[in-house]
VOPAGU-2260 file (C-alpha; in pm, 1 decimal, decimal comma):
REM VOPAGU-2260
SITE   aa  ch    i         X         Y         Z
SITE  UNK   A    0    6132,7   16581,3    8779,1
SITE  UNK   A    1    6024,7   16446,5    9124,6
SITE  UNK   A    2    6274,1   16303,1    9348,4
SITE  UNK   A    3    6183,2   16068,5    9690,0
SITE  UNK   A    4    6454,5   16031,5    9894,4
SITE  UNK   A    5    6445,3   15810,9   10208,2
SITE  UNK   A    6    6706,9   15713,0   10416,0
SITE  UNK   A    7    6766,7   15484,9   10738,8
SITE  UNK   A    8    6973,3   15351,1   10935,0
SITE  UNK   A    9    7043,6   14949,5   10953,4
SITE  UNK   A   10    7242,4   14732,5   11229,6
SITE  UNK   A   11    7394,6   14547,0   10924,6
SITE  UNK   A   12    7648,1   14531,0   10700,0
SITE  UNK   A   13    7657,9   14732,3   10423,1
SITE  UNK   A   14    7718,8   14400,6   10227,0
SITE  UNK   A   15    7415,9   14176,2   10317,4
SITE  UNK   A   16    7213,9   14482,8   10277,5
SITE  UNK   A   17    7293,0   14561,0    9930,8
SITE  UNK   A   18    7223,1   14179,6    9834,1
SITE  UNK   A   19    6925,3   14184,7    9972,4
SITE  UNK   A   20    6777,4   14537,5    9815,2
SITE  UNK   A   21    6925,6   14390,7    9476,7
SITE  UNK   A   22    6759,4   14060,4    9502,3
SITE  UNK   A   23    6416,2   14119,5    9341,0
SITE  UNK   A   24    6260,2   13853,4    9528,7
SITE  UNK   A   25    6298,9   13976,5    9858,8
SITE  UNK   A   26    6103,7   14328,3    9726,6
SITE  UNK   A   27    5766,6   14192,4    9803,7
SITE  UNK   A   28    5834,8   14122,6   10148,8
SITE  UNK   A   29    5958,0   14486,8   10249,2
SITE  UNK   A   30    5803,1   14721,7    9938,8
SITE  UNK   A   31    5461,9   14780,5   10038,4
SITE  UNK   A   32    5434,4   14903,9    9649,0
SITE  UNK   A   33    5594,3   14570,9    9509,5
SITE  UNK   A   34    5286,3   14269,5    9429,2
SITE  UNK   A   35    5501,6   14038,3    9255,2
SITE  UNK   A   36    5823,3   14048,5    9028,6
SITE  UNK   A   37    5921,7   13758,9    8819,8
SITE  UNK   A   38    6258,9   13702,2    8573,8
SITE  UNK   A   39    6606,5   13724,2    8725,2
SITE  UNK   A   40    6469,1   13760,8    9090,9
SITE  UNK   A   41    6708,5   13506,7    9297,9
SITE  UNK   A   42    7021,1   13692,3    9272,7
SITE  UNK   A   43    7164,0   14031,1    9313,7
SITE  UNK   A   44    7096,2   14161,2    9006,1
SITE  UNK   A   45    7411,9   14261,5    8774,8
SITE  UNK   A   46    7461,9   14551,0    8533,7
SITE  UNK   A   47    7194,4   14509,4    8216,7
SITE  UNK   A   48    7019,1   14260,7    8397,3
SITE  UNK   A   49    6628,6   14288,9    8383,6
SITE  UNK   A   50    6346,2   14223,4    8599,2
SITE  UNK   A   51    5958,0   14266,9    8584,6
SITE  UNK   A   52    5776,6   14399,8    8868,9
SITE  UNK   A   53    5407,3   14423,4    8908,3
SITE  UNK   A   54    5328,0   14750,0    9133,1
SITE  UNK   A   55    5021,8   14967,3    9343,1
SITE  UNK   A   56    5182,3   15292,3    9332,3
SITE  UNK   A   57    4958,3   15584,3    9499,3
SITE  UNK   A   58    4655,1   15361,1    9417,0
SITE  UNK   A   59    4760,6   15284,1    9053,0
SITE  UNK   A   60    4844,4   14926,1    8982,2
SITE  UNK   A   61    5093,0   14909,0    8693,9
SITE  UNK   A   62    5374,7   14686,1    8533,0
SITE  UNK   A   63    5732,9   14806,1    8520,6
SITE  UNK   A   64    6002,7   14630,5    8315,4
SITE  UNK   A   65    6355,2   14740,7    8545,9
SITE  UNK   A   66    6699,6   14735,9    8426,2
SITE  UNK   A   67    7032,7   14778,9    8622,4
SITE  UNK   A   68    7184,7   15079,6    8491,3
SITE  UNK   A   69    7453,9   15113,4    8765,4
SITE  UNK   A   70    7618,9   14786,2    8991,7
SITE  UNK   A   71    7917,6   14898,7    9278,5
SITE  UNK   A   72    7885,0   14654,5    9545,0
SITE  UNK   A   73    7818,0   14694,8    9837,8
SITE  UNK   A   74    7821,4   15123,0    9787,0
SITE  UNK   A   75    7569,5   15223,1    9514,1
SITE  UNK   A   76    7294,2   15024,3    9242,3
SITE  UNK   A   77    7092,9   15221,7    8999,5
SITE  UNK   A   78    6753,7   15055,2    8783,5
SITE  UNK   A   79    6598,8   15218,9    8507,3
SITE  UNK   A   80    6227,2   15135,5    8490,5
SITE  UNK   A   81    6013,3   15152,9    8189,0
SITE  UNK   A   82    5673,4   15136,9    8286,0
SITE  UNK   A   83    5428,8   14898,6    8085,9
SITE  UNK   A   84    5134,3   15144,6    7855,5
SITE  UNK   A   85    5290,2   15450,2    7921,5
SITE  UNK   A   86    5563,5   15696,2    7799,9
SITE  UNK   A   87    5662,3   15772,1    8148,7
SITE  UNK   A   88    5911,9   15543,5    8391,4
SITE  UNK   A   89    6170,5   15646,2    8650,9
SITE  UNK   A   90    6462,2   15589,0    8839,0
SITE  UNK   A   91    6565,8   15374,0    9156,9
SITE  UNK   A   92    6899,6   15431,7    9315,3
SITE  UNK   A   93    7057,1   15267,3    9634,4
SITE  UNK   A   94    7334,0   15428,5    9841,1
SITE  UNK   A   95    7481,3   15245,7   10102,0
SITE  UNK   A   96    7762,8   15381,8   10388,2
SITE  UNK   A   97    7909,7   15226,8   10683,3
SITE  UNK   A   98    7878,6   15370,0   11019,0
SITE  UNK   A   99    7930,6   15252,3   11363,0
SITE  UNK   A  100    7687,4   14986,8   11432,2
SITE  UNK   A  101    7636,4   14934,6   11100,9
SITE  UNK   A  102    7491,2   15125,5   10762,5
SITE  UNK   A  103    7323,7   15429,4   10638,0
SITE  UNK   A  104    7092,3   15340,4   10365,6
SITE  UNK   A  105    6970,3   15584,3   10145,5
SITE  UNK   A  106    6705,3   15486,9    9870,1
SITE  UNK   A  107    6597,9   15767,4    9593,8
SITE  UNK   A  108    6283,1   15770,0    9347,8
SITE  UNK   A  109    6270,3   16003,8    9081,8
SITE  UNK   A  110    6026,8   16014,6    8801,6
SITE  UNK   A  111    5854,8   16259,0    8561,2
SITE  UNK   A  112    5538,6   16249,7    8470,2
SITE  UNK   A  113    5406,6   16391,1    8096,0
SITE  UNK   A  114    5193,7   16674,4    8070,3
SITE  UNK   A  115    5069,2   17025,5    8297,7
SITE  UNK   A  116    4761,0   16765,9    8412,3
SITE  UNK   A  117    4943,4   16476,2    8559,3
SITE  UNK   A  118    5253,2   16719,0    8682,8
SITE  UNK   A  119    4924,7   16907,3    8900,3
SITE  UNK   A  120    4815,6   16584,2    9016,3
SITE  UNK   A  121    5194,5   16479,0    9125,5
SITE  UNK   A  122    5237,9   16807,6    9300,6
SITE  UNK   A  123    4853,6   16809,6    9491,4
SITE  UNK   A  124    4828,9   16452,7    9562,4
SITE  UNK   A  125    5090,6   16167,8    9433,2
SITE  UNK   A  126    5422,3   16259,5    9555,6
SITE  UNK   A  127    5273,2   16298,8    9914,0
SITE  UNK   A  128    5125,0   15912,4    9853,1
SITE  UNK   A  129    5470,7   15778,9    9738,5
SITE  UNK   A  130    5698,2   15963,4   10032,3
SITE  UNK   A  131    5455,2   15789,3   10245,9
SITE  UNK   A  132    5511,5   15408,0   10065,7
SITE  UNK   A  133    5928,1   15496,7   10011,6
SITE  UNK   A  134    5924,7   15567,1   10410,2
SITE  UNK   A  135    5678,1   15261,3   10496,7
SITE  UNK   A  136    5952,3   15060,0   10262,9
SITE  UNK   A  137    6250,1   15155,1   10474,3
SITE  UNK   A  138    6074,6   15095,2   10776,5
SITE  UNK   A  139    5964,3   14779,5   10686,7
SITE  UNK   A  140    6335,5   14697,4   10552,6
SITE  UNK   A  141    6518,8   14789,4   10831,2
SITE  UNK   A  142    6258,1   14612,4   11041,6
SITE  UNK   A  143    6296,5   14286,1   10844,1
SITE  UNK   A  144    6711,3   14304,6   10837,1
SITE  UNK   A  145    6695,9   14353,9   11217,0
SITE  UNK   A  146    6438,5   14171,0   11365,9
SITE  UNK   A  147    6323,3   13944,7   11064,2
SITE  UNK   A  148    5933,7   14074,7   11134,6
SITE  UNK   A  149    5786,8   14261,1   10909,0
SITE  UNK   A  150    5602,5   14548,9   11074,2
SITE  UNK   A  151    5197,0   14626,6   11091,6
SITE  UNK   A  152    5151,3   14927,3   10794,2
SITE  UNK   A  153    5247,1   15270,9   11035,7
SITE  UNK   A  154    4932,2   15473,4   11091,5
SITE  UNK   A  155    4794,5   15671,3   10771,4
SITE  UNK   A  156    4564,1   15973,7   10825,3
SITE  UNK   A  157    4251,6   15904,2   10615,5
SITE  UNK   A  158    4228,9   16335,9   10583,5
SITE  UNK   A  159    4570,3   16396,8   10483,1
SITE  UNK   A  160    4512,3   16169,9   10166,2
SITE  UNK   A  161    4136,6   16217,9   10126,2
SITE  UNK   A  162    4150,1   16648,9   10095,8
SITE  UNK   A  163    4428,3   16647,5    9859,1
SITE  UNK   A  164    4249,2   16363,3    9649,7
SITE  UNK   A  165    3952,9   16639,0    9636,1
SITE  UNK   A  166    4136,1   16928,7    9564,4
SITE  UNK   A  167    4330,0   16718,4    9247,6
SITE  UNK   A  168    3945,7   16621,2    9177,6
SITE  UNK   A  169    3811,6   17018,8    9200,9
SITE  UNK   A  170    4132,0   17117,1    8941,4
SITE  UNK   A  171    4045,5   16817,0    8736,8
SITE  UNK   A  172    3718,3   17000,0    8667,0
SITE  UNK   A  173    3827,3   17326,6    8654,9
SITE  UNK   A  174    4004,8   17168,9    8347,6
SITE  UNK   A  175    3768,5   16991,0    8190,8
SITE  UNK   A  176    3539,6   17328,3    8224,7
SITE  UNK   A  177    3778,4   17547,9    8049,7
SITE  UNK   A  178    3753,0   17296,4    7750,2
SITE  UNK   A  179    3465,9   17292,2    7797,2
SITE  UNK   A  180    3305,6   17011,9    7918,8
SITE  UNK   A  181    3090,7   16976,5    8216,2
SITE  UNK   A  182    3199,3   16837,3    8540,3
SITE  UNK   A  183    3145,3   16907,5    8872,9
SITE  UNK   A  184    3337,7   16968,1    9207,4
SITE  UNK   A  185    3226,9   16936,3    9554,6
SITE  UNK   A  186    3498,6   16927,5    9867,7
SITE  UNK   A  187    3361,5   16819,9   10195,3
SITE  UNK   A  188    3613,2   16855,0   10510,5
């Protein structure tokens, strides 16, 4: 299983915080991952509530049907997502602590993905992508609860995504060779 954490730290009470993580409708506005949800999105969501969020995760666009799994105001909120077309889905949870000044957020992703194929591509390429997009999310959050701006996307090396994207591509024909089927494989750098 593959677990993102991110944390920050956020001039704010630990209170309006956590109501504004739980409210799906403010997700768009600091998730760079999060397109649009719809359902219960204008309240902090409750144990067992549900909400559907439309996604761009690493690239992949996607559907995800959330449910609240876990609800301690203002401390800790867990959703369980199943993900639309697929057996896989995963696991947001929220942490939230005071500290002078304010509150240490903590935010974790974890996931599993099926099979040795997509479990390579996680490990080569993916889980780098979605680090990136959890820390662009916090920074965008803590930006937004501060200053009420939400920040220009940080910088992104175009090499540090592209190589591992061709070295998931040269294993994805390795594969496909030892079942036999043609492919081919060419890394430039």
């Amino acid at each position: 299983m593959t677990r993102i954490a991110t944390t920050t730290e956020i001039s704010r009470p630990a209170a309006e915080i956590f109501d504004y993580v739980t409210t799906p409708s403010s997700w768009p506005r600091w998730h760079p991952s999060s397109l649009a949800v719809s359902g219960a999105t204008d309240h902090s969501l409750r144990l067992g509530e549900q909400v559907a969020e439309e996604f761009r995760v690493a690239g992949r666009r996607g559907s995800v049907v959330w449910t609240v799994r876990e609800a301690l105001p203002p401390v800790r909120w867990t959703i369980e997502g199943e993900v639309a077309g697929h057996s896989g889905g995963g696991t947001v949870t929220y942490a939230l602590a005071p500290i002078p000044g304010g509150t240490r957020f903590w935010r974790e992703l974890a996931y599993e993905l099926p099979g040795p194929v997509a479990r390579a591509l996680d490990w080569l390429v993916l889980r780098r992508r979605v680090d990136a997009e959890s820390a662009e999310a916090l920074r965008r959050l803590k930006a937004v609860l501060e200053g009420g701006e939400v920040p220009a996307p940080g910088p992104t090396s175009s090499r540090s995504i592209l190589l591992p994207l061709a070295a998931a591509g040269c294993l994805a024909a390795a594969l496909a060779y030892r079942l036999g089927r043609r492919a081919r494989c060419r890394v430039v750098g």
